[in-house]
C-alpha positions as CSV (number, residue, x, y, z in Angstrom):
1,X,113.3,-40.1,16.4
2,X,111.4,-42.1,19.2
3,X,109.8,-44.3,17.2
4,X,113.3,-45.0,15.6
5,X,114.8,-45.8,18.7
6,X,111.8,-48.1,19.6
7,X,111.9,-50.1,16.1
8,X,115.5,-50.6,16.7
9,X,115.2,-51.6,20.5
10,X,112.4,-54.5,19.3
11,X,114.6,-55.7,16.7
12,X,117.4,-55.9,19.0
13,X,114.7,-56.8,21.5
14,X,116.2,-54.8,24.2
15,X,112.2,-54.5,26.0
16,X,114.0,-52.5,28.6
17,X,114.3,-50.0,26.1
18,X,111.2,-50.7,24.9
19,X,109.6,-49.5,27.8
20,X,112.0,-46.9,28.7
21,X,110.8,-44.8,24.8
22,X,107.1,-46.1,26.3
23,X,107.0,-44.2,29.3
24,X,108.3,-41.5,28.0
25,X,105.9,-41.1,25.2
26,X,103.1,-41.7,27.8
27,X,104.6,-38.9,30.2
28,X,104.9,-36.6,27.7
29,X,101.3,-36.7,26.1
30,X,99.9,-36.6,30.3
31,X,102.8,-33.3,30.8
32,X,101.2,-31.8,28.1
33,X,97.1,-32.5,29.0
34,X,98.5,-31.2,32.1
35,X,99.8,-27.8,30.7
36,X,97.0,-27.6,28.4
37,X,94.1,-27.8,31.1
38,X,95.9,-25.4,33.5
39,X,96.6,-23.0,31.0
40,X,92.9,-23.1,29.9
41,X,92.0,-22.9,33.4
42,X,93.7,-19.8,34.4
43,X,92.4,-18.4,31.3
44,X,89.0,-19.5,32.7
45,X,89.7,-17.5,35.7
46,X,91.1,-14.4,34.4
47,X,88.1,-14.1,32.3
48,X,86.1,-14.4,35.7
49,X,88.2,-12.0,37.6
50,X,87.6,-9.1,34.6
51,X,83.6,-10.2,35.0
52,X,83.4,-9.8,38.6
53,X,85.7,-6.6,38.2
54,X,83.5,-5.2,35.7
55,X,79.9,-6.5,37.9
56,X,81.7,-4.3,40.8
57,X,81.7,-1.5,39.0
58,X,78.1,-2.0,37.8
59,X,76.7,-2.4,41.7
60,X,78.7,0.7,42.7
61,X,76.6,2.6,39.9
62,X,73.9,1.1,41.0
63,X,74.0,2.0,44.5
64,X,74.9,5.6,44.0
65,X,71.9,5.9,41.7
66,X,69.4,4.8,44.0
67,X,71.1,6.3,47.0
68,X,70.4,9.7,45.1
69,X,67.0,8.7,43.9
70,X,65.8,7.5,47.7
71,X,67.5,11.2,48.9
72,X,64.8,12.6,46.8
73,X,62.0,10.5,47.4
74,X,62.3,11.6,51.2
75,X,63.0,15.2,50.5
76,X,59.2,14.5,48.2
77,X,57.5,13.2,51.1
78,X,59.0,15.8,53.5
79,X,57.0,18.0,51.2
80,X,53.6,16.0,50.9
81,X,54.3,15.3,54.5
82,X,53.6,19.6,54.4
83,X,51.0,19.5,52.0
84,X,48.7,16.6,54.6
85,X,49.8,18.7,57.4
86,X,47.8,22.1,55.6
87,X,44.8,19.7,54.6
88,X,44.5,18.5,58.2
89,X,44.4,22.2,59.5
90,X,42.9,24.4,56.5
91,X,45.6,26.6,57.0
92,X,48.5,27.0,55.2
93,X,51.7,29.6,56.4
94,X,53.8,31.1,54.0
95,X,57.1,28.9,55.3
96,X,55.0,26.1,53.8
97,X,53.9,27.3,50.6
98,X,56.9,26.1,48.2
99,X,56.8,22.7,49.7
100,X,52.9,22.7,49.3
101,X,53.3,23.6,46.0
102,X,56.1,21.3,45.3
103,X,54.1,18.3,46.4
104,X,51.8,19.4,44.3
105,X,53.3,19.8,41.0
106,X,55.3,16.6,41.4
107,X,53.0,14.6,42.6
108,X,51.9,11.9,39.8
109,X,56.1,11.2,38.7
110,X,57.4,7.8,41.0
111,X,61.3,7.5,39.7
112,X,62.4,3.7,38.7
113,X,65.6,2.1,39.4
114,X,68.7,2.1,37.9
115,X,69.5,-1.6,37.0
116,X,72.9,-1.5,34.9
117,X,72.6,-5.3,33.2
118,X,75.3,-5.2,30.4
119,X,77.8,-7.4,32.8
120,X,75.8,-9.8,34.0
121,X,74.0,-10.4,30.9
122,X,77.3,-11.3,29.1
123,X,78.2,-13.2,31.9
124,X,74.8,-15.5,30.9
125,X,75.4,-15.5,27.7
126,X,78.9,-16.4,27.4
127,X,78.6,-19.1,30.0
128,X,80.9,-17.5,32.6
129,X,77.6,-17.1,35.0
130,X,77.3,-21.2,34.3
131,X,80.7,-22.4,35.0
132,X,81.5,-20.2,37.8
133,X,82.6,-23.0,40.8
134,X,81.7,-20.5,43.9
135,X,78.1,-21.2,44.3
136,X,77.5,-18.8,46.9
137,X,78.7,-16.1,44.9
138,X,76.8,-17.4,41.7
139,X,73.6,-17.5,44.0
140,X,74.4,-14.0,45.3
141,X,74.9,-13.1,41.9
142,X,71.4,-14.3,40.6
143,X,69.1,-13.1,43.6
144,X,70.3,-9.6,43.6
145,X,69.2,-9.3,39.6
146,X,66.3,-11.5,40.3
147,X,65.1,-8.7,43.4
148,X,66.1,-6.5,40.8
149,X,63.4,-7.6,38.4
150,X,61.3,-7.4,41.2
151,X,61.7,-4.3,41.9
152,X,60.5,-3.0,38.9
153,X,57.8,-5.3,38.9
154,X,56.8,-3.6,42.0
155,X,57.4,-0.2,40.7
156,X,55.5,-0.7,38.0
157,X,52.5,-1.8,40.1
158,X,52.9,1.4,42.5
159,X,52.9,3.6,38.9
160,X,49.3,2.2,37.9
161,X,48.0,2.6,41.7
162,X,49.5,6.4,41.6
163,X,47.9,7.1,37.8
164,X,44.7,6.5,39.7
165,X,45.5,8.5,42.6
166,X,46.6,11.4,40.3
167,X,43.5,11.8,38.5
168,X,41.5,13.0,41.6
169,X,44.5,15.7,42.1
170,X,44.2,17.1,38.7
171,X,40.9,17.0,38.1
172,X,40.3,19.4,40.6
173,X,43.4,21.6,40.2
174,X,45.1,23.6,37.6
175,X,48.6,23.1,36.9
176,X,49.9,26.4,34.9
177,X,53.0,27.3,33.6
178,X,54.7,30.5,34.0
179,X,57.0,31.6,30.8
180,X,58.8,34.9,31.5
181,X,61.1,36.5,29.2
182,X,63.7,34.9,29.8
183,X,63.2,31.6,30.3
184,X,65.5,29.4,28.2
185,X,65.7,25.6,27.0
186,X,68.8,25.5,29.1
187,X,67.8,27.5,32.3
188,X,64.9,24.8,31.9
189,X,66.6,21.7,31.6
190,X,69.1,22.8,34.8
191,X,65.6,23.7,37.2
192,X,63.1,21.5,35.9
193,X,59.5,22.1,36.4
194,X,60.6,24.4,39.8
195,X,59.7,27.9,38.9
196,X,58.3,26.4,35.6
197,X,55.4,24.8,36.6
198,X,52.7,25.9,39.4
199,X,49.4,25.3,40.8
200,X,46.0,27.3,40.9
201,X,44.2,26.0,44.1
202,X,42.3,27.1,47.1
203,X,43.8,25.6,50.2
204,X,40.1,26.0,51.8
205,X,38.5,24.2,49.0
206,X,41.1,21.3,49.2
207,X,41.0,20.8,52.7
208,X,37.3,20.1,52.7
209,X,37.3,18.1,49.0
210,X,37.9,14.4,50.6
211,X,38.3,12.6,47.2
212,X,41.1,15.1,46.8
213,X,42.4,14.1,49.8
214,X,42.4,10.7,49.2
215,X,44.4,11.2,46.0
216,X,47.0,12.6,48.0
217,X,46.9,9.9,50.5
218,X,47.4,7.1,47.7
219,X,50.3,9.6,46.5
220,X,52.1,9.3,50.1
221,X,51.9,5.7,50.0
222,X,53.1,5.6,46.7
223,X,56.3,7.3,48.1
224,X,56.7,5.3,51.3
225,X,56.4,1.8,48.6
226,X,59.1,3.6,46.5
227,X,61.5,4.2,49.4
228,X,60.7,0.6,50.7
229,X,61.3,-1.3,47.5
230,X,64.3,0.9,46.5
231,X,65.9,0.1,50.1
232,X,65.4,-3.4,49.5
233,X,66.9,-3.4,46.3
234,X,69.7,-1.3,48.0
235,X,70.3,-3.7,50.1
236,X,70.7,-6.6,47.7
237,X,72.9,-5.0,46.0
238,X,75.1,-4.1,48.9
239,X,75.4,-7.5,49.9
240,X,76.5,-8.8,46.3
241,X,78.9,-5.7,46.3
242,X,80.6,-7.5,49.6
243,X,80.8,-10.6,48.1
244,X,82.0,-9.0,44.9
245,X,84.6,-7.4,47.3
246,X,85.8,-10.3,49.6
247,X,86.0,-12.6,46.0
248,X,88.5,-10.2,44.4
249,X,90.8,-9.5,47.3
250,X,91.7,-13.2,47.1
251,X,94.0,-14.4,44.8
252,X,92.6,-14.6,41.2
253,X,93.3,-18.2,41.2
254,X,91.4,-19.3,44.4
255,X,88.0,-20.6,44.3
256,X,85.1,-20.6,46.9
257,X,84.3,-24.2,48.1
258,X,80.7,-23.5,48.3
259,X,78.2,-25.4,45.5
């Protein structure tokens, strides 16, 4: 229909016409660029909103997790704190036994961390990660998985220096376990090795064995590592969970201005 009207305004030569069917061609194809890039835009954010919604939810996880794993890394040094304080004095009162014991028993496992990756590693993948135009957020984004990796990096290390640690300890006591009757799969799996699992020593003989004592040294720092690189993952973490935060309680279609 427009170029009709255009062939018939040249042969009349009416160029005011001309140019009138011009313009509107030309407006029409910029309107529809137009529509087409914000639409594709807002699909672009959308699709970054449901990220960052979905991240959020992955930090929370990951906070609670190692808020409950760095609860019971101090209630494990409260005990081996208990267990150095009977090797000091050769002495070793009933009120301290379980803890003594529990040190003991539990002294060669060091917990990991819980990194929940699924979101951000579709965010790599699919780009989103790349195109996202808040660059303190990306940033924020990258250096809490990149202490992440860290971390476990640093875990891993303070693993090999307990294994070492943990071979004085058992080499010079005798871990047992006690079966009774009725002992079950289940009633195992809800206590774990407590009741399950106990130790054969002389607190006399310990307390004067010094390689012994060293093991459990190296086993106390192991702890106090733990507990410092688990807190400065923690705290990572909670700073990407504010920025998380402050980005979704904006409007899903503003930006940061940060590169």
């Amino acid at each position: 229909m427009i170029l009709q009207r255009i062939s018939k305004a040249v042969r009349e030569q009416n160029w005011f016409a001309v140019l009138l069917e011009f313009v509107i061609v030309v407006a029409g194809v910029l309107v529809a660029f137009v529509v087409t890039d914000w639409s594709t835009e807002k699909a672009d954010r959308d699709r970054e909103t449901a990220y960052l919604q979905s991240l959020l939810v992955d930090v929370e996880q990951m906070l609670a997790d190692e808020a409950a794993t760095d609860s019971q890394a101090r209630d494990e040094i409260s005990d081996l704190l208990v267990h150095m304080q009977a090797l000091e004095t050769c002495s070793l009162p009933d009120a301290g036994r379980m803890a003594f014991e529990r040190a003991l028993v539990g002294h060669s496992v060091l917990p990991g961390i819980s990194v929940v990756r699924s979101t951000f590693n579709e965010m790599v993948s699919a780009g989103a990660l790349a195109r996202m135009r808040d660059g303190r957020l990306k940033a924020a984004i990258v250096d809490a998985f990149a202490i992440a990796d860290e971390t476990e990096d640093y875990i891993a290390y303070f693993r090999a220096e307990l294994g070492r640690a943990s071979m004085l300890v058992t080499n010079r006591v005798a871990l047992r376990t006690q079966l009774g009757d009725d002992m079950t799969v289940d009633r195992l799996l809800d206590g774990g090795v407590d009741g399950f699992v106990t130790a054969d020593f002389d607190i006399n003989t310990l307390c004067t064995d010094h390689l012994y004592r060293n093991g459990m040294i190296e086993v106390v720092d192991s702890r106090l590592d733990r507990v410092w690189a688990g807190q400065r993952f923690a705290d990572e973490m909670t700073e990407l969970h504010g920025w998380l935060e402050r980005r979704l309680e904006r409007d899903p279609g503003e930006e940061g201005s940060g590169s």
